[in-house]
mmCIF file as Biopython writes it, N, C-alpha, C and O atoms, coordinates in Angstrom:
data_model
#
loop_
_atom_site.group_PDB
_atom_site.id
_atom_site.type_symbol
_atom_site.label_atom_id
_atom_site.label_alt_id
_atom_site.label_comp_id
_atom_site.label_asym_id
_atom_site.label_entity_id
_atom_site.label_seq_id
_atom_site.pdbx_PDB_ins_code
_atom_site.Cartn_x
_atom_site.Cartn_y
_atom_site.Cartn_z
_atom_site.occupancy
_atom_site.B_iso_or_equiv
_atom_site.auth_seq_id
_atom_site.auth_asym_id
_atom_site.pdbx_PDB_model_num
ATOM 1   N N  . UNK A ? 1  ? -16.022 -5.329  1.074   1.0 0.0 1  A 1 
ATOM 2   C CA . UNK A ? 1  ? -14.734 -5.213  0.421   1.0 0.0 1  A 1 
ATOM 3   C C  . UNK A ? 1  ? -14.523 -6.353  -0.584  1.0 0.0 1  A 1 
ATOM 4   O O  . UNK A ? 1  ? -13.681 -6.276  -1.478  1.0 0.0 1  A 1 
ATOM 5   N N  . UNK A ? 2  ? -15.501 -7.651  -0.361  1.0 0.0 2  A 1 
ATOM 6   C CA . UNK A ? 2  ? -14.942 -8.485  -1.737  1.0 0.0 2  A 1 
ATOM 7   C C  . UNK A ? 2  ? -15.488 -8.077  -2.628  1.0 0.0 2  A 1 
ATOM 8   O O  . UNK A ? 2  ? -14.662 -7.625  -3.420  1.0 0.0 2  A 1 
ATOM 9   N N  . UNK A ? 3  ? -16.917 -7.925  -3.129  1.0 0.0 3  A 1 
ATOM 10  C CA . UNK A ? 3  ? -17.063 -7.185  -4.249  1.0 0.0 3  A 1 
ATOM 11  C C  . UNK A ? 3  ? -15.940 -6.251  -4.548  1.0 0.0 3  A 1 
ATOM 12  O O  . UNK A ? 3  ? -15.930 -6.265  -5.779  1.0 0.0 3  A 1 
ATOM 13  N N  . UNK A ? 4  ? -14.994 -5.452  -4.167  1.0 0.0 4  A 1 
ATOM 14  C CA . UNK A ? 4  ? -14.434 -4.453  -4.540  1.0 0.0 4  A 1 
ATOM 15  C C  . UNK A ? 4  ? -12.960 -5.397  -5.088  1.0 0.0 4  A 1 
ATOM 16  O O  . UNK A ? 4  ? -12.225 -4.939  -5.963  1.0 0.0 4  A 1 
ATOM 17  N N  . UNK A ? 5  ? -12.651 -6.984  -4.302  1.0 0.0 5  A 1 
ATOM 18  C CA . UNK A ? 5  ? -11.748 -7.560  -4.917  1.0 0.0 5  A 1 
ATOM 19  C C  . UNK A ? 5  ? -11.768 -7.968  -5.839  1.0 0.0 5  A 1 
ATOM 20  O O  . UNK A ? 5  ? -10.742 -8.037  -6.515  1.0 0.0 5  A 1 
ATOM 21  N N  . UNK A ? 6  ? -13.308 -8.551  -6.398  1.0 0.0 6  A 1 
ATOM 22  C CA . UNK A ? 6  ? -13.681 -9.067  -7.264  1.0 0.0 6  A 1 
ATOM 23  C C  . UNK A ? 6  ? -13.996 -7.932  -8.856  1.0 0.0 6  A 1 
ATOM 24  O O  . UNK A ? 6  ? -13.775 -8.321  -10.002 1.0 0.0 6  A 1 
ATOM 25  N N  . UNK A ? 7  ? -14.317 -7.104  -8.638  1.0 0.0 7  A 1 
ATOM 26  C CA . UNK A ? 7  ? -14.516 -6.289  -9.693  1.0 0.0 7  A 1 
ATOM 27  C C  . UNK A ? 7  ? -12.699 -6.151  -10.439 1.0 0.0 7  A 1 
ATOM 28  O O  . UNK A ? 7  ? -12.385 -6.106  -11.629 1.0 0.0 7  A 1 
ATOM 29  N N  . UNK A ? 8  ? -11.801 -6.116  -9.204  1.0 0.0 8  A 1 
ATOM 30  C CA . UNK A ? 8  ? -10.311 -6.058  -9.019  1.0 0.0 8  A 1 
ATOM 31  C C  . UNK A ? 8  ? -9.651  -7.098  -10.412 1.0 0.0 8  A 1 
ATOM 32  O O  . UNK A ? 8  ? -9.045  -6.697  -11.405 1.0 0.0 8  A 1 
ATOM 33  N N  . UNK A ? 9  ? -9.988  -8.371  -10.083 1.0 0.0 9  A 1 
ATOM 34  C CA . UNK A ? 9  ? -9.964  -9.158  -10.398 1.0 0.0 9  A 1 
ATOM 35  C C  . UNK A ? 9  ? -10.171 -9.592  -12.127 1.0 0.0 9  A 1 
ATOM 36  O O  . UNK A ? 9  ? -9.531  -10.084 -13.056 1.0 0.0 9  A 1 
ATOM 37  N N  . UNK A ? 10 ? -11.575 -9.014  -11.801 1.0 0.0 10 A 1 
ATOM 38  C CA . UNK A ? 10 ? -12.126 -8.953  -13.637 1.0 0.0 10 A 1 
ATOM 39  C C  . UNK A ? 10 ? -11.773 -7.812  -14.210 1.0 0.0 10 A 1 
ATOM 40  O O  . UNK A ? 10 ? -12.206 -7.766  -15.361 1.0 0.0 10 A 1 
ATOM 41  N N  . UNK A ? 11 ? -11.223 -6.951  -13.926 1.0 0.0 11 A 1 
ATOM 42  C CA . UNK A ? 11 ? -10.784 -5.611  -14.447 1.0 0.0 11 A 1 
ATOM 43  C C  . UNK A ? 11 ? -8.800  -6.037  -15.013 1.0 0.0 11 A 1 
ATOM 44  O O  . UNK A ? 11 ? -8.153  -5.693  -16.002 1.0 0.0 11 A 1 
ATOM 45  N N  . UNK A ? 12 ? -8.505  -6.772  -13.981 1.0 0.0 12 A 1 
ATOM 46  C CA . UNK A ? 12 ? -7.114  -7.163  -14.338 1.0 0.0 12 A 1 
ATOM 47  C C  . UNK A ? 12 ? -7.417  -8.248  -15.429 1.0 0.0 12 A 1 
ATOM 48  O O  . UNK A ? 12 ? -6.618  -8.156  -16.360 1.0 0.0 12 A 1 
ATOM 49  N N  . UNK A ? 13 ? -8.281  -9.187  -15.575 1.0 0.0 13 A 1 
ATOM 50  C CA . UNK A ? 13 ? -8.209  -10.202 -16.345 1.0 0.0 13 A 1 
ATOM 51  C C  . UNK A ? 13 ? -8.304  -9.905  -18.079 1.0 0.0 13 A 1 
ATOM 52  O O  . UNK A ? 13 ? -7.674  -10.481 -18.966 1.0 0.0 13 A 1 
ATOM 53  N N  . UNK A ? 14 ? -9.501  -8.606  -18.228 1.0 0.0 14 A 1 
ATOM 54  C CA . UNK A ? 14 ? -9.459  -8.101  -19.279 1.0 0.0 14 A 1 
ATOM 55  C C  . UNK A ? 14 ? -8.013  -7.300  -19.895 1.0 0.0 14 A 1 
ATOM 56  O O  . UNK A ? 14 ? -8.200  -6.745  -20.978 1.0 0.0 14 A 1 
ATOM 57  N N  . UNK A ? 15 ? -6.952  -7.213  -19.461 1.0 0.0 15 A 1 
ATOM 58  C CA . UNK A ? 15 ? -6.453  -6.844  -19.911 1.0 0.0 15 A 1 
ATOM 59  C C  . UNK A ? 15 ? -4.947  -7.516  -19.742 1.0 0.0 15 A 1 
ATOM 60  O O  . UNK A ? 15 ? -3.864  -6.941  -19.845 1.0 0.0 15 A 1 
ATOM 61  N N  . UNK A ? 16 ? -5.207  -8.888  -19.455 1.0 0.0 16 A 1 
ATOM 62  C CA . UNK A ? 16 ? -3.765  -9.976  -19.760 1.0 0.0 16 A 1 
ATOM 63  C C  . UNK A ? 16 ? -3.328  -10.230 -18.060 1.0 0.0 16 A 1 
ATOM 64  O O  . UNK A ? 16 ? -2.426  -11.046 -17.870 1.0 0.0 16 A 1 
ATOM 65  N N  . UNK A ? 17 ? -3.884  -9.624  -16.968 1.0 0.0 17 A 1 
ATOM 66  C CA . UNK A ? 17 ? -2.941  -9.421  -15.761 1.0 0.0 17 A 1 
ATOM 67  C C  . UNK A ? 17 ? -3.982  -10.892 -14.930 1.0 0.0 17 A 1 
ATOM 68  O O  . UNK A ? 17 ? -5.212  -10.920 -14.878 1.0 0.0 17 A 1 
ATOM 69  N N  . UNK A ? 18 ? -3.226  -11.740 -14.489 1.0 0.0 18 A 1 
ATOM 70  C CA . UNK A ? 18 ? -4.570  -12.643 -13.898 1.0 0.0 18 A 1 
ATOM 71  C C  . UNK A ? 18 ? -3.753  -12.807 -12.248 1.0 0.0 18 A 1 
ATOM 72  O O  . UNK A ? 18 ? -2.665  -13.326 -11.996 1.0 0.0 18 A 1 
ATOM 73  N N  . UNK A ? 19 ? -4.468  -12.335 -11.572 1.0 0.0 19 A 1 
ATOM 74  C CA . UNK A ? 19 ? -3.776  -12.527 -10.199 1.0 0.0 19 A 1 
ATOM 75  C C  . UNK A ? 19 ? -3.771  -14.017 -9.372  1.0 0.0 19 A 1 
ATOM 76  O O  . UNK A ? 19 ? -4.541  -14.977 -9.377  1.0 0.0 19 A 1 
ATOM 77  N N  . UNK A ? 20 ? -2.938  -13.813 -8.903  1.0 0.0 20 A 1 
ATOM 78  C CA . UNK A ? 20 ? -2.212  -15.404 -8.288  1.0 0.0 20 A 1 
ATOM 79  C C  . UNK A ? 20 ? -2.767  -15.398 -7.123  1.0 0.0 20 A 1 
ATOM 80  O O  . UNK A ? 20 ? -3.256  -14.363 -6.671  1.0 0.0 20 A 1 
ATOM 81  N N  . UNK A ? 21 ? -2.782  -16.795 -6.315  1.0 0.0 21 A 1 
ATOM 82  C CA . UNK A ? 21 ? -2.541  -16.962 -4.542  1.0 0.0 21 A 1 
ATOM 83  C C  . UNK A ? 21 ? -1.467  -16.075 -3.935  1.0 0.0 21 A 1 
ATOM 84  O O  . UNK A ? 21 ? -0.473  -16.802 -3.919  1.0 0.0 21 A 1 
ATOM 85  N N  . UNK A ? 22 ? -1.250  -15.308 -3.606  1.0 0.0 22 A 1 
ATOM 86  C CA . UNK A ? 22 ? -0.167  -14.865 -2.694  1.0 0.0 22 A 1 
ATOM 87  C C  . UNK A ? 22 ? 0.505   -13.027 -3.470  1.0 0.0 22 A 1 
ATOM 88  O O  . UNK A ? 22 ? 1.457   -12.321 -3.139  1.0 0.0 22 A 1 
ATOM 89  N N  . UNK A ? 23 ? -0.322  -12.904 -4.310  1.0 0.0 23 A 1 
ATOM 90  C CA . UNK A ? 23 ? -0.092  -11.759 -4.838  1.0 0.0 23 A 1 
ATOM 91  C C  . UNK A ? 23 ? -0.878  -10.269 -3.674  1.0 0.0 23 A 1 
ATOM 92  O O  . UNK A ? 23 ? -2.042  -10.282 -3.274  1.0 0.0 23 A 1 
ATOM 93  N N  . UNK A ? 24 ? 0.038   -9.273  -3.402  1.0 0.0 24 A 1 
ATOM 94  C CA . UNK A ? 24 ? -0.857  -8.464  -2.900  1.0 0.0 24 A 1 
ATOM 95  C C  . UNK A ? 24 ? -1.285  -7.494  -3.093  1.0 0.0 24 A 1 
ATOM 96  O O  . UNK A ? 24 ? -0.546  -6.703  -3.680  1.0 0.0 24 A 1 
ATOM 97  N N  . UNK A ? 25 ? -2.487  -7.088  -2.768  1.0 0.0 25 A 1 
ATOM 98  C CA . UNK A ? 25 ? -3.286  -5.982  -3.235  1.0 0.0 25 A 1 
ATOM 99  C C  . UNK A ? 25 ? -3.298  -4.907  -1.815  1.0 0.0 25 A 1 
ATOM 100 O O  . UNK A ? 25 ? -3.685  -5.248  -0.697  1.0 0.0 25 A 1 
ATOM 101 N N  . UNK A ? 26 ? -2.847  -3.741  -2.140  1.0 0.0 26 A 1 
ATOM 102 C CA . UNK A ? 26 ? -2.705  -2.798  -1.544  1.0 0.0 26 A 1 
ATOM 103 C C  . UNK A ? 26 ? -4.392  -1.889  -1.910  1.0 0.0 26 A 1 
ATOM 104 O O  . UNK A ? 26 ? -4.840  -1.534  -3.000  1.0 0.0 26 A 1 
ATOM 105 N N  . UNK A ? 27 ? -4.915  -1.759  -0.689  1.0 0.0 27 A 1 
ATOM 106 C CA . UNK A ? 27 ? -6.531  -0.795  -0.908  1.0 0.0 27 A 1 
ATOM 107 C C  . UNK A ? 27 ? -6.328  0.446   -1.052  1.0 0.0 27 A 1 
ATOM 108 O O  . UNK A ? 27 ? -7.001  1.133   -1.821  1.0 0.0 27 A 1 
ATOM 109 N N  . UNK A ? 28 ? -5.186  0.987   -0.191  1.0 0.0 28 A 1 
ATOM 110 C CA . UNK A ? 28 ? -5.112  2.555   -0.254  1.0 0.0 28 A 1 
ATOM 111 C C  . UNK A ? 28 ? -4.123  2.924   0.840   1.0 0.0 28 A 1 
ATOM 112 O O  . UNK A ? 28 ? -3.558  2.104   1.563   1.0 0.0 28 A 1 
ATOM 113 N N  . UNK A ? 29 ? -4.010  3.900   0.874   1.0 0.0 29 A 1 
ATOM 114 C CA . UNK A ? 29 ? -2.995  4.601   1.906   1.0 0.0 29 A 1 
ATOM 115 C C  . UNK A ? 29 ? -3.542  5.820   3.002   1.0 0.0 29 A 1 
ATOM 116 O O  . UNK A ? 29 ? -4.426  6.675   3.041   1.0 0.0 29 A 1 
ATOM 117 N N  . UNK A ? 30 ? -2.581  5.388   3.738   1.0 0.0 30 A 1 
ATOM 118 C CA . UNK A ? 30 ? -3.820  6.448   4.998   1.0 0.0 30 A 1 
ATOM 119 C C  . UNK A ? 30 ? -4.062  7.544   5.228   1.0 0.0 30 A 1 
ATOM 120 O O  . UNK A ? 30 ? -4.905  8.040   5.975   1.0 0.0 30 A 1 
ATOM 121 N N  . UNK A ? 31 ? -2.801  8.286   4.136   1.0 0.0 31 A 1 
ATOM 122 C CA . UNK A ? 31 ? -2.589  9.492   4.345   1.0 0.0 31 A 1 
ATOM 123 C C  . UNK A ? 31 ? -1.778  9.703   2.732   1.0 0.0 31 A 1 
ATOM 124 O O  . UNK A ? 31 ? -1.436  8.830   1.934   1.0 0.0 31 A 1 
ATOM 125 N N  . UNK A ? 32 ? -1.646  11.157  2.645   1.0 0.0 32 A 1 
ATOM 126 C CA . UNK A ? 32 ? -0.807  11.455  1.676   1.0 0.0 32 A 1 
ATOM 127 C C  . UNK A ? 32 ? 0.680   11.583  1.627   1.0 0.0 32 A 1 
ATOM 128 O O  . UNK A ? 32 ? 1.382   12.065  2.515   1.0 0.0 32 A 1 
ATOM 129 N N  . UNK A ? 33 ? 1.086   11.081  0.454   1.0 0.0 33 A 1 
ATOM 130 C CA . UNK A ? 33 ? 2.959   10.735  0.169   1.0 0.0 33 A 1 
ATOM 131 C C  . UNK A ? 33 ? 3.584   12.238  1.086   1.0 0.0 33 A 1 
ATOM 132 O O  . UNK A ? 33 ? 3.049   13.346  1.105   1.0 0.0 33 A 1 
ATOM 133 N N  . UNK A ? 34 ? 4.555   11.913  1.617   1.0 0.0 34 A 1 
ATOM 134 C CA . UNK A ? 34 ? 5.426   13.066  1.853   1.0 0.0 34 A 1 
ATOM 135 C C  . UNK A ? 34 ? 6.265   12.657  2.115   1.0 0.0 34 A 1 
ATOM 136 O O  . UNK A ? 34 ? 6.586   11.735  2.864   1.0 0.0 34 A 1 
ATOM 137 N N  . UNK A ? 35 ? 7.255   14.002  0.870   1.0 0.0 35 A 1 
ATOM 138 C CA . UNK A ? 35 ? 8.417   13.416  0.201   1.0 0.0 35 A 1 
ATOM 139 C C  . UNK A ? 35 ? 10.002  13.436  1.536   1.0 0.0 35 A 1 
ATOM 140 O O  . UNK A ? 35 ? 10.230  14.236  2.443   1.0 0.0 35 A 1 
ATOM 141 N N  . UNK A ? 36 ? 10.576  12.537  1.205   1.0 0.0 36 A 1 
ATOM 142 C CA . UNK A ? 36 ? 11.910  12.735  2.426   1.0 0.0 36 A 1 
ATOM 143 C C  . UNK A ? 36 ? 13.018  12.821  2.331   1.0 0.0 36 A 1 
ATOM 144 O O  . UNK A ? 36 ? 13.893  12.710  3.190   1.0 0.0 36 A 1 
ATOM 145 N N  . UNK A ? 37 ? 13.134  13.226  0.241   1.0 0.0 37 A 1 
ATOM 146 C CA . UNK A ? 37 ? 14.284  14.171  0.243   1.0 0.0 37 A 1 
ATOM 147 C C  . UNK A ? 37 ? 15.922  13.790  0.457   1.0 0.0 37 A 1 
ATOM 148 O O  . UNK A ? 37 ? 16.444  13.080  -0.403  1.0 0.0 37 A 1 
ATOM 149 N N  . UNK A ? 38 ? 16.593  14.180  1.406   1.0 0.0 38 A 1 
ATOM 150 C CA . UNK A ? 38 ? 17.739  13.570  1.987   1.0 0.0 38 A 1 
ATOM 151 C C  . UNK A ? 38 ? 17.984  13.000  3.287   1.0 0.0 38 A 1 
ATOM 152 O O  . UNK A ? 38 ? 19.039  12.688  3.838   1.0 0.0 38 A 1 
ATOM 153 N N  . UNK A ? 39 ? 16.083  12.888  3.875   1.0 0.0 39 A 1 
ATOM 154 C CA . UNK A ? 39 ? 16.412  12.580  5.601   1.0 0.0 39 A 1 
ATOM 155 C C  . UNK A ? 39 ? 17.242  11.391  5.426   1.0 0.0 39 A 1 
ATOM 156 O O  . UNK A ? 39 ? 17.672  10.963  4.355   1.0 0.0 39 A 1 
ATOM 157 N N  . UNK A ? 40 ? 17.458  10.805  6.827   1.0 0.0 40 A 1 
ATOM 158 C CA . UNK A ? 40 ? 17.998  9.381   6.972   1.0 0.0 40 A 1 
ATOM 159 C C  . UNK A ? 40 ? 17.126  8.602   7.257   1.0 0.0 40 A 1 
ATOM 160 O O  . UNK A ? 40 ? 16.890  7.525   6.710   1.0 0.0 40 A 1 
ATOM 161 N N  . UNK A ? 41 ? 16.490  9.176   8.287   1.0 0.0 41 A 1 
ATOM 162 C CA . UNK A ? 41 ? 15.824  8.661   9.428   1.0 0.0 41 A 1 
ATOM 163 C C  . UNK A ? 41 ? 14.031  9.366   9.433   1.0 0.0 41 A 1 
ATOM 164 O O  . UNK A ? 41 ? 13.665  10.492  9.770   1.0 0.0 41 A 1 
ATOM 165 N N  . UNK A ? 42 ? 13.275  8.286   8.963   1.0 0.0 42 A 1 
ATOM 166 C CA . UNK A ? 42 ? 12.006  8.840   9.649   1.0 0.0 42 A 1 
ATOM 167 C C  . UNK A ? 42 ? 10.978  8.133   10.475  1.0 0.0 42 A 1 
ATOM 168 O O  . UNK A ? 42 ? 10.858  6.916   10.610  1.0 0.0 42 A 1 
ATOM 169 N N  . UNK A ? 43 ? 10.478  8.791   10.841  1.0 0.0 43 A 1 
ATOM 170 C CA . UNK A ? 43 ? 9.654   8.593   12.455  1.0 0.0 43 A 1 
ATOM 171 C C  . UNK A ? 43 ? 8.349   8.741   12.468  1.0 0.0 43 A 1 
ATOM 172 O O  . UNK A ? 43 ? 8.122   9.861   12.924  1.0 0.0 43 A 1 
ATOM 173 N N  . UNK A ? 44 ? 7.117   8.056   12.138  1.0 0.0 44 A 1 
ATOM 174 C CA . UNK A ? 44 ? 5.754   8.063   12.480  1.0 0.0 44 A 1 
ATOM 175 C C  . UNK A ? 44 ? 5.264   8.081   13.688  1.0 0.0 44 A 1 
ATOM 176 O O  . UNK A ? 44 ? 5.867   7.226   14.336  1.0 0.0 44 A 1 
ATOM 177 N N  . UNK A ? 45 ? 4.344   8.705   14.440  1.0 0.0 45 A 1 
ATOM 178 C CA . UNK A ? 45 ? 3.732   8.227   15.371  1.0 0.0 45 A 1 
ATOM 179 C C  . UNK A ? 45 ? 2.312   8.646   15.121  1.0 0.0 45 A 1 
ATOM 180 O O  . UNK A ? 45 ? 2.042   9.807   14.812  1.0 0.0 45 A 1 
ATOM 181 N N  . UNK A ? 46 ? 1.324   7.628   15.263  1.0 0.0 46 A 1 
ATOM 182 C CA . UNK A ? 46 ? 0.081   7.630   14.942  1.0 0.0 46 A 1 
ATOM 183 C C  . UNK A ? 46 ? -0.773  7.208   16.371  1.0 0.0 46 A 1 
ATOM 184 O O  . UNK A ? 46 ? -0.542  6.030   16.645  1.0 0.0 46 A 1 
ATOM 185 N N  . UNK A ? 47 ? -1.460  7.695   17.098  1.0 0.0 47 A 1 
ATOM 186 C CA . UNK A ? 47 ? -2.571  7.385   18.042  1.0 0.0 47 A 1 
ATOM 187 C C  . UNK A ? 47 ? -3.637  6.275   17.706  1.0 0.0 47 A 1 
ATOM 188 O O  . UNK A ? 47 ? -4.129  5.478   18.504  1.0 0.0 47 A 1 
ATOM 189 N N  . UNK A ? 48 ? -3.845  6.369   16.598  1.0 0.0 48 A 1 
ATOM 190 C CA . UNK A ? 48 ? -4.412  5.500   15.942  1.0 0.0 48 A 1 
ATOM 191 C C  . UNK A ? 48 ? -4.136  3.750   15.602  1.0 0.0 48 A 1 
ATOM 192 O O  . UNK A ? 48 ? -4.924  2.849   15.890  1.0 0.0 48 A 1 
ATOM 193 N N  . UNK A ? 49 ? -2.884  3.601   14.961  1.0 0.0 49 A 1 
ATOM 194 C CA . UNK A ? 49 ? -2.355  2.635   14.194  1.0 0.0 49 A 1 
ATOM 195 C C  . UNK A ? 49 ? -0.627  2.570   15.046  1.0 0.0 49 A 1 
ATOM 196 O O  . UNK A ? 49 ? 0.118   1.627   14.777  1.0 0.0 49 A 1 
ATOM 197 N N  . UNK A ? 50 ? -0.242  3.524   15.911  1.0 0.0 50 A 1 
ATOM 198 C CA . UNK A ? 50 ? 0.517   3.082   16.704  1.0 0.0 50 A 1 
ATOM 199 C C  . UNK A ? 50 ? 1.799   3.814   15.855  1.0 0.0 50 A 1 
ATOM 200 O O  . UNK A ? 50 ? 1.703   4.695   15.001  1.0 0.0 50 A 1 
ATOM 201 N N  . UNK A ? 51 ? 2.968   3.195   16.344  1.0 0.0 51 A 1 
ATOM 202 C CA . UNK A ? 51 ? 4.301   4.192   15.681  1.0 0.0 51 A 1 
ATOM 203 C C  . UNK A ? 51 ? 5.205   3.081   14.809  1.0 0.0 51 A 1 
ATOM 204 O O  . UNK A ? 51 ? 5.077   1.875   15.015  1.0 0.0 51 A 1 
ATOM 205 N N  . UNK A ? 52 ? 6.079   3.589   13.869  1.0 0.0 52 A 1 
ATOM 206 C CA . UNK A ? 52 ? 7.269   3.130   12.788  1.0 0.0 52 A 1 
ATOM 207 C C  . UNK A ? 52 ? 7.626   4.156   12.695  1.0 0.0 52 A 1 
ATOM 208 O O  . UNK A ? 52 ? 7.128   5.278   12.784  1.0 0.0 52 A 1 
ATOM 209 N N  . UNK A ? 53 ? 9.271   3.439   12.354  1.0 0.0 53 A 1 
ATOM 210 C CA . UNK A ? 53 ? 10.349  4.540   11.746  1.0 0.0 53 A 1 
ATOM 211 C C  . UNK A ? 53 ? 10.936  3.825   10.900  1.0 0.0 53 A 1 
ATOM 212 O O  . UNK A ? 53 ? 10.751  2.627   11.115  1.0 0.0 53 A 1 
ATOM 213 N N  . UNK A ? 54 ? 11.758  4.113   9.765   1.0 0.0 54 A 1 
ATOM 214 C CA . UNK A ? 54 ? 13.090  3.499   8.886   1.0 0.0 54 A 1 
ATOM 215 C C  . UNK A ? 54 ? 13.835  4.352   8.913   1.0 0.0 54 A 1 
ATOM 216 O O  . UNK A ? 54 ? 13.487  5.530   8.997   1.0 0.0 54 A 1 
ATOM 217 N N  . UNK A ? 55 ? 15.146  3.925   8.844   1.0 0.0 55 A 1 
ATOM 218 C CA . UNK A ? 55 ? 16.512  4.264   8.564   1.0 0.0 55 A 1 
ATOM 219 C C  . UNK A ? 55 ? 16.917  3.957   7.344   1.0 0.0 55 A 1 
ATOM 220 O O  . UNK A ? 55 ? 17.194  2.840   6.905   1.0 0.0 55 A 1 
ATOM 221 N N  . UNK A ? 56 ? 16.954  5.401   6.590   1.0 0.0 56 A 1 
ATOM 222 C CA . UNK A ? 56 ? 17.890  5.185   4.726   1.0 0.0 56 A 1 
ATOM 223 C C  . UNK A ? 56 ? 19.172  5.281   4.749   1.0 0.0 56 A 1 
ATOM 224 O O  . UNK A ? 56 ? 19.821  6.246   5.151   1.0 0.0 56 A 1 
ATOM 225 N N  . UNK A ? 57 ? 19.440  4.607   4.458   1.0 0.0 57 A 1 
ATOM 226 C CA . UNK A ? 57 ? 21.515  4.304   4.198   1.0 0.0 57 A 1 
ATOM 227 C C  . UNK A ? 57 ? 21.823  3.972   2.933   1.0 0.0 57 A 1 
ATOM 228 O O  . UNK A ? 57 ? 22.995  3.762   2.618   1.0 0.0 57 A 1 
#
């Protein structure tokens, strides 16, 4: 995975963006967006990675 930070890195630099100490880099997501519309309240539970919820107000 550092090669993959590092390519990260020189790819941002060519084009004005130079990343800091404490800046974060997100790799990917575990699953695909799904949208939530007007819920309030949503609820994960994963076997895997374990459970979260948020509350929108």
């Amino acid at each position: 995975m550092l090669s993959e930070v590092e390519w990260l890195v020189k790819e941002q630099d060519k084009i004005g963006n130079i990343l800091k100490k404490g800046n974060l880099i997100l790799t990917g997501a575990y699953g695909l967006p799904i949208p939530i519309n007007d819920k309030k309240f949503i609820e994960v539970t994963s076997s895997l990675f374990g459970n979260v919820s948020a509350l929108f107000q």
